[in-house]
Backbone as numpy.savetxt, mean C-alpha at the origin, in Angstrom:
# Nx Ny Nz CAx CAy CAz Cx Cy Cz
19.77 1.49 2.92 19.06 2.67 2.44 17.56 2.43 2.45
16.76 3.60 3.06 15.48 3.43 3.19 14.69 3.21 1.79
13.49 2.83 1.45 13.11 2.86 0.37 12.49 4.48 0.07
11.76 4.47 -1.33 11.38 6.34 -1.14 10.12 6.14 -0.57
9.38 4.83 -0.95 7.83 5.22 -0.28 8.29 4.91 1.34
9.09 4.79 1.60 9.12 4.68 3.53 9.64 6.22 3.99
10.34 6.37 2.81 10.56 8.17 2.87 9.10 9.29 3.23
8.47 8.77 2.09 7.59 9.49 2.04 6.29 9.46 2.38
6.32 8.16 3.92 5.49 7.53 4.05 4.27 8.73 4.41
4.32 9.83 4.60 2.65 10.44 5.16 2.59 11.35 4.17
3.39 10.48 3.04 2.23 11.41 1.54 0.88 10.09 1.29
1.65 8.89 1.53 0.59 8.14 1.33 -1.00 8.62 1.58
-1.56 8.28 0.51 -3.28 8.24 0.85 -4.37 7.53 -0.72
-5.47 7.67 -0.45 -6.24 6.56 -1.61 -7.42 7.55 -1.69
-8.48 7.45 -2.25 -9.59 8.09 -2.55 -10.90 6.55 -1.70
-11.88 7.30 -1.89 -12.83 6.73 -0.86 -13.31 5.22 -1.48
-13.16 5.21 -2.82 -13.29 3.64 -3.59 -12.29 3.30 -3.24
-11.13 3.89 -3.54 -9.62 2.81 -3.33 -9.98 2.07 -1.32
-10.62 3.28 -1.12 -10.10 2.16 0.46 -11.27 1.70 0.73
-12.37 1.49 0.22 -13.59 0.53 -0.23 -12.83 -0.60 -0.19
-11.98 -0.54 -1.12 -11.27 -1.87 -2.01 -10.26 -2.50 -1.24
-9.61 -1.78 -0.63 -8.68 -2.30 0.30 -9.31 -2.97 0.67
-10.19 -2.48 1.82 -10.84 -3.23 3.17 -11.41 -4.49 2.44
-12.41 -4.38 1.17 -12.91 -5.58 0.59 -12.17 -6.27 0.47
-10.62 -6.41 -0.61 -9.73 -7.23 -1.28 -9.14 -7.70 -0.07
-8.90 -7.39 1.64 -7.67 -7.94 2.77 -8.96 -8.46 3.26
-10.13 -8.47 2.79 -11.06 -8.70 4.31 -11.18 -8.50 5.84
-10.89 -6.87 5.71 -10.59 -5.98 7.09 -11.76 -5.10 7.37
-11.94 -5.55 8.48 -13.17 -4.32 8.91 -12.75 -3.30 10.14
-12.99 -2.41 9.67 -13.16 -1.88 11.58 -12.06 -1.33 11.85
-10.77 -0.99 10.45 -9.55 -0.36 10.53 -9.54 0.82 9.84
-8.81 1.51 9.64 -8.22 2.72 8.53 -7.50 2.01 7.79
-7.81 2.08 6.55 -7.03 1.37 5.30 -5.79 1.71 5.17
-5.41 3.55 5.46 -4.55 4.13 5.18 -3.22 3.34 5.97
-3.54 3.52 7.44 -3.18 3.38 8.69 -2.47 2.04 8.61
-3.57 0.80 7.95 -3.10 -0.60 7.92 -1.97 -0.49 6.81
-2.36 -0.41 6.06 -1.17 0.18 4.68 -0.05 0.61 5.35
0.49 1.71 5.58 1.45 2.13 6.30 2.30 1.39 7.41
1.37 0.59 8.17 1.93 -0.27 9.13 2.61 -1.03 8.72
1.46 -2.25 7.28 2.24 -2.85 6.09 3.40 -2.35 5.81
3.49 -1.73 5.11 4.96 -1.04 4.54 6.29 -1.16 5.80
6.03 0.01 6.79 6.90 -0.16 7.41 7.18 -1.44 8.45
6.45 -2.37 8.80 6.90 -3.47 9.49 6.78 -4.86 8.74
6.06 -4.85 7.86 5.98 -6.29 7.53 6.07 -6.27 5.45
6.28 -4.97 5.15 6.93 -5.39 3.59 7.95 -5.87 3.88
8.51 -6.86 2.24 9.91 -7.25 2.05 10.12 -7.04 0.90
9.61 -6.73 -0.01 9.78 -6.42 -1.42 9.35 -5.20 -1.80
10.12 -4.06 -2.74 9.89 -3.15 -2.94 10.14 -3.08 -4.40
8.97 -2.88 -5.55 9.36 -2.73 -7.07 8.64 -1.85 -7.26
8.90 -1.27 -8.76 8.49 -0.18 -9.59 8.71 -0.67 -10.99
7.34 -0.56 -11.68 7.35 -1.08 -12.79 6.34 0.03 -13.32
6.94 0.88 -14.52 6.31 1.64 -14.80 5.65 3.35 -13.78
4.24 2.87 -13.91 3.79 4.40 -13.37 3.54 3.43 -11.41
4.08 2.39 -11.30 3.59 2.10 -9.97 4.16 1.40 -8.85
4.62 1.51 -7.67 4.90 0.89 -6.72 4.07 -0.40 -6.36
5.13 -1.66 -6.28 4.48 -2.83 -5.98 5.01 -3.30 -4.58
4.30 -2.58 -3.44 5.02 -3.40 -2.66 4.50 -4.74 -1.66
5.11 -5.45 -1.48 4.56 -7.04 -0.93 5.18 -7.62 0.14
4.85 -8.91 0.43 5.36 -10.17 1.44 5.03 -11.16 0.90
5.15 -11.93 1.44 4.49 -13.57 1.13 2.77 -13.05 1.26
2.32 -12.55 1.91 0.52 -12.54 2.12 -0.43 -11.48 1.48
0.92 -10.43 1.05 -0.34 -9.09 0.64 0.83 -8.78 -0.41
-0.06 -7.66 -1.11 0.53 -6.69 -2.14 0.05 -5.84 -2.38
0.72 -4.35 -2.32 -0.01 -3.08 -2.23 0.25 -2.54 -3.68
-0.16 -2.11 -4.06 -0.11 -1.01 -5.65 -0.67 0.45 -5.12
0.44 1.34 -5.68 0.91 2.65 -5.10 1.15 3.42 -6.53
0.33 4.34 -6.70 1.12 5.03 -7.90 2.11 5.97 -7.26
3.32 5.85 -8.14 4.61 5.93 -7.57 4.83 7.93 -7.49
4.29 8.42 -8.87 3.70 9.60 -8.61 3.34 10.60 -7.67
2.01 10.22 -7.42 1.45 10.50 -6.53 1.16 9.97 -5.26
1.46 8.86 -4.85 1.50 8.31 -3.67 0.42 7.58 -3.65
-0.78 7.31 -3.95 -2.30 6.94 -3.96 -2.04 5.81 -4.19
-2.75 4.49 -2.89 -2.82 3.91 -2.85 -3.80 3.57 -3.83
-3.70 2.36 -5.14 -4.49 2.45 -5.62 -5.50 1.11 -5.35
-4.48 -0.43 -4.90 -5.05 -1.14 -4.52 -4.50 -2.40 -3.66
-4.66 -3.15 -2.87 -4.48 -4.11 -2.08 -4.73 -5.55 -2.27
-4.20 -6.03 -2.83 -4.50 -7.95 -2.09 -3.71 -8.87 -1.89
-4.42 -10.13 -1.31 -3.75 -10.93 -0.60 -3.44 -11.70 -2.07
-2.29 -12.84 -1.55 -1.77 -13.56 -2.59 -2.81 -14.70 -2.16
């Protein structure tokens, strides 16, 4: 069974600080935050939690925080 944020993957989106923060916290330049996010999720997450108001999803290298709500990426980093 799919997860819901892979369901609902093109509600995903962040506000113009959140993907400030992305790009700062992965040390990515020169991408769409949204775009990398999404890719994340669907090819290279392995863990999918919800704790409270938020989606935690991860790998061994990154971890995304998603309010589960609204979809808004709220922030990104590496482990």
């Amino acid at each position: 069974m799919r997860h819901e944020i892979i369901k609902n993957i093109d509600l995903l989106h962040t506000t113009k600080l959140g993907e400030q923060r992305i790009l700062k916290n992965l040390c990515l330049q020169d991408v769409d935050a949204i775009e990398w996010c999404k890719e994340f999720i669907k090819v290279k997450a392995t863990n999918f939690n919800r704790l409270g108001k938020n989606f935690y999803v991860e790998n061994e290298l990154y971890t995304l925080t998603i309010h589960a709500r609204s979809y808004t990426i709220i922030t990104a980093h590496k482990k």
